[in-house]
N, C-alpha and C positions, 0 to 999 in steps of 0.2 A: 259725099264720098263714102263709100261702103268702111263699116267700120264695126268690130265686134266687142268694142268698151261697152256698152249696156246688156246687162242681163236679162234685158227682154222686159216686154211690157205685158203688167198682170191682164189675163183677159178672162172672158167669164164665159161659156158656150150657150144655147138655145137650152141643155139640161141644168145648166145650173152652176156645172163643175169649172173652176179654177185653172189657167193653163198659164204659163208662158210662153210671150211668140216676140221672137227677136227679128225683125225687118231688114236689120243689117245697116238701114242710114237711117239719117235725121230724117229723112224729106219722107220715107215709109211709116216712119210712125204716126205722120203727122192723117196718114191714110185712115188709121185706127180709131179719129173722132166720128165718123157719124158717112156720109157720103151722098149721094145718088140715088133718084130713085128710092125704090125698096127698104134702102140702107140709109135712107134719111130719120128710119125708128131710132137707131144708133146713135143721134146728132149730140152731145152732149158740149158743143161751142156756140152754149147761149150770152154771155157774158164776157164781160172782159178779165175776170178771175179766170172763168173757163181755159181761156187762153194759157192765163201765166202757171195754172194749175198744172195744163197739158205739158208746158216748157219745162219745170220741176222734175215731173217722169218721164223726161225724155233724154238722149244722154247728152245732152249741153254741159260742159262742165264747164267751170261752176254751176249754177243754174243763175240767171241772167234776175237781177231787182226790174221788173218790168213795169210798164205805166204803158196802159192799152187800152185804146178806147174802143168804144162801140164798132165804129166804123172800119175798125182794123178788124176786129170778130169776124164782120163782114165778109171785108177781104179774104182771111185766113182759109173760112169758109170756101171762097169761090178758088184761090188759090188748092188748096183742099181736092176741090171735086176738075178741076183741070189737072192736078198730078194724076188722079184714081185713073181717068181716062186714059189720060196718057203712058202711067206706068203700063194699066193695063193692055192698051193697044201694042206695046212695044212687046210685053210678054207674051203675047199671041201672034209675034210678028207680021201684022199689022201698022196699017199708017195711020198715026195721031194726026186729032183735026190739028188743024196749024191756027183757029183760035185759042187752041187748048195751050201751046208751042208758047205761042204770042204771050198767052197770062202770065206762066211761069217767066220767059222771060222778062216780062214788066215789070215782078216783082223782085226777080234776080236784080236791074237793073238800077233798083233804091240802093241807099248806104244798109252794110249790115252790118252786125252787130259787131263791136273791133274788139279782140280779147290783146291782151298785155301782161306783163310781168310786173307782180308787187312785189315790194321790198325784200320779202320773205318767201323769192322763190315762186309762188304759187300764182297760175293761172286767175285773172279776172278779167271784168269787162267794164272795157273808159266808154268816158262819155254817155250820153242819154240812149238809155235801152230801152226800145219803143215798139210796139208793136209791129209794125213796118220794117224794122230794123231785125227783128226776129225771122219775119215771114222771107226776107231778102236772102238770108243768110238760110233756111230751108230751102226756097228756090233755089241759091245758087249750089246746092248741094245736089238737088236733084242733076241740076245742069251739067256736074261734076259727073255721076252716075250716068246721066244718058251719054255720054259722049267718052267717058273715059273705058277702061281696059275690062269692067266688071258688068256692062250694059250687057252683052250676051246673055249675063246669069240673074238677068231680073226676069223674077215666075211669079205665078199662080200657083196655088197648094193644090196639089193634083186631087183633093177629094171634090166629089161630083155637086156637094153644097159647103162650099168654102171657098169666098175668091178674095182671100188676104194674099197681098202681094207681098215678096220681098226677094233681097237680092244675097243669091248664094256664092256665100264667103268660104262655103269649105273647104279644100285642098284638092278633093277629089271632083268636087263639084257635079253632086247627084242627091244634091237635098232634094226630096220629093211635095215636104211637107209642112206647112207652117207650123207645128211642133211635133215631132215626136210622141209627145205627153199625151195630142188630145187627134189630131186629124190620124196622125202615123199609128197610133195605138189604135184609134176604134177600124180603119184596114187592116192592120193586125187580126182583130178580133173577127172581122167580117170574112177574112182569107180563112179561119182556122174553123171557123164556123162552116164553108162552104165544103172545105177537105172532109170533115165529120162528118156533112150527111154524103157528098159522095159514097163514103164508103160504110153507110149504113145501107 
């Protein structure tokens, strides 16, 4: 479900420099480990720390005591690159393969993760939190996203080498950019730079 509690996750460009890019859901950030193709340099879910590490900076609150095995890595993985496809096909309105459809909902369809009220007011999470139990509860968020009121506003960052996806939460709803900071700035600079020589 589209949601603006996270301040966005630290990312690092092809130059070097530091950005933040807020996705807007759980299930978009989950886009951010590694991908497809090309985007398989990126893969940083080799492990089952990888995992609980990714869950930490993502905005689960609390953040969930995790026990993840191997095989869930796995999973996260293929779950992973069946969202990428599919967010993306829907961004480009286009039809998702319906294996891609099928994953997510396989995964949506395990138990996820149950949060509850402690003593003291605050948010946690019962019972065993498990890899599976994490990935079902990302699934069912995407599920949430494809189907509910905010699906229109899932994009692609209009720059011509950028294809981080996320779904715009703004009021106006004319995010162009997966940040301001790094994609929206260096257009900025490409526009002001092409104005100057015009008019040299």
């Amino acid at each position: 479900m589209p949601s603006s509690a996270s301040p966005g996750i630290l990312m690092r460009s092809h130059t070097g420099a530091r950005y933040r890019f807020d996705p807007g859901a759980l299930c978009l950030e989950l886009l951010t480990t590694g991908g497809i193709g090309e985007f398989r340099r990126y893969e940083v879910l080799h492990a089952p720390g990888d995992l609980a590490a990714w869950a930490e900076r993502s905005r689960l609150t609390p953040t969930p005591d995790l026990r993840v095995s191997e095989a869930e890595v796995a999973d996260a993985r293929r779950l992973r690159d069946a969202l990428w496809r599919a967010m993306t096909a829907h961004a480009l309105d286009e039809t998702p393969d319906p294996a891609d459809i099928a994953a997510v909902n396989e995964a949506a369809a395990r138990p996820p993760l149950t949060p509850a009220i402690a003593l003291d007011g605050e948010r946690v999470w019962t019972g065993t939190a498990d890899g599976s139990g994490l990935l079902s509860t990302v699934a069912r968020d995407a599920v949430d996203l494809l189907t509910g009121p905010f699906s229109h506003r899932i994009r692609m960052c209009a720059s011509d080498n950028c294809y981080l996806v996320y779904v715009d939460t703004s009021r106006p709803g004319r995010r162009r950019w997966c940040s301001m900071e790094h994609c929206g700035n260096l257009h900025k600079v490409r526009t002001l730079r092409a104005r100057r020589s015009e008019e040299d």
